[in-house]
C-alpha positions in Angstrom: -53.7 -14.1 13.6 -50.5 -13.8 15.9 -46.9 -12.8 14.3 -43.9 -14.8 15.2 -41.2 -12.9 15.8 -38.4 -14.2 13.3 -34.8 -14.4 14.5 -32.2 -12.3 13.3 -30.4 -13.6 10.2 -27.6 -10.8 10.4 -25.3 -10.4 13.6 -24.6 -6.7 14.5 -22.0 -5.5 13.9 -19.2 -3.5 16.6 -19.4 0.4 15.2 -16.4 0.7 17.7 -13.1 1.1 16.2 -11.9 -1.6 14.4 -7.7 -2.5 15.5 -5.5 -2.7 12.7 -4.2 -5.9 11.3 -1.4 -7.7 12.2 1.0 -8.1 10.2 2.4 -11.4 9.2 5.5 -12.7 11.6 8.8 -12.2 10.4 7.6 -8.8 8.2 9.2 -5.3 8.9 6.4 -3.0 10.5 4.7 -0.5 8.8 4.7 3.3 9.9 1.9 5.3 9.6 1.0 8.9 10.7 2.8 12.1 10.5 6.1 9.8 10.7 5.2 8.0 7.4 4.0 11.4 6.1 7.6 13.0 6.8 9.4 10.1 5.4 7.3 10.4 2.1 7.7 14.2 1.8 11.6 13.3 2.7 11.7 11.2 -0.6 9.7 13.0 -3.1 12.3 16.0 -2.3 15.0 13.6 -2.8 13.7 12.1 -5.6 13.1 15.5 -7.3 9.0 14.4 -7.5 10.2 12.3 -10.6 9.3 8.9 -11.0 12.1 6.1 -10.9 10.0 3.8 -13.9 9.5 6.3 -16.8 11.1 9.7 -15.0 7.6 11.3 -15.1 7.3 14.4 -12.8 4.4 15.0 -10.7 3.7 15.7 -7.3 1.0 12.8 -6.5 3.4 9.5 -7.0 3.2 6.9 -5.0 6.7 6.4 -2.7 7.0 2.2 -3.0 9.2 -0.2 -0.8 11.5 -1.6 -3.5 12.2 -4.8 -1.1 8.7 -5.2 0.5 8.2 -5.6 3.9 6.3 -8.7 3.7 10.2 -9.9 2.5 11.9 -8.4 5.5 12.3 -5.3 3.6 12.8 -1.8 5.5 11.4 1.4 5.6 15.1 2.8 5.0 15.1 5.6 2.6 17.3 3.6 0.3 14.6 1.0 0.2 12.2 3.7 -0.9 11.0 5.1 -4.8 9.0 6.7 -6.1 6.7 5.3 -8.8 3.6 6.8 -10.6 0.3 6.3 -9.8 -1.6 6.7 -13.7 -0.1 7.3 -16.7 -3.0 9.0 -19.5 -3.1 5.9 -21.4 -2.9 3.3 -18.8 -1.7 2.3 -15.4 1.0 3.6 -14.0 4.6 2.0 -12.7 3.0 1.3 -9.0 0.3 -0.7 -10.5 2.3 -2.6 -13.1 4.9 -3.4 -10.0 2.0 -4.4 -7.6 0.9 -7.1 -10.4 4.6 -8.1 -11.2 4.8 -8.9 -7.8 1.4 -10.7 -7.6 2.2 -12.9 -10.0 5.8 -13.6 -8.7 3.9 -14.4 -5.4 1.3 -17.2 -7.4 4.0 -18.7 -9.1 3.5 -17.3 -12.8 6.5 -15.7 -14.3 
């Protein structure tokens, strides 16, 4: 008894390097790099490492456009914070911001 061969049911996939997304017309860009890495060390020093929702201080906070950039937002440093990543009994300011502004976004208040 003869085999057929059977098509493929997956495509392949490119294992080159993927380009990064473009971002939506009329948003600010995003840097990246050892510029965005700069500007973050820049505002943790000016910040003092302390968090601008509950004044926690730690060295792993998350620095957060407070306009974002999908809303013409910049990456000026007086558009930047710093917020916390994890508090020990929950999230942290970043998250609870991130899903503030989700639901802004979907229409719920």
């Amino acid at each position: 008894m003869k085999l057929s061969k059977l098509p493929p049911r997956l495509k392949t996939i490119d294992t080159n390097r993927r380009p990064m997304l473009e971002a939506k017309a009329g948003t600010t860009e995003r840097i990246r790099g050892s510029t965005w890495m700069s500007t973050r060390r820049r505002i943790m020093a000016r910040d003092s490492y302390t968090c601008a929702g509950c004044g926690l201080v730690r060295m792993d906070h998350e620095v957060d456009h407070i306009i974002g950039l999908e809303q013409q937002g910049s990456n000026a440093d007086d558009n930047l914070q710093l917020l916390c990543r994890k508090h020990t009994g929950g999230d942290g300011c970043h998250a609870i911001k991130t899903k503030d502004e989700a639901k802004a976004r979907a229409g719920g208040v």
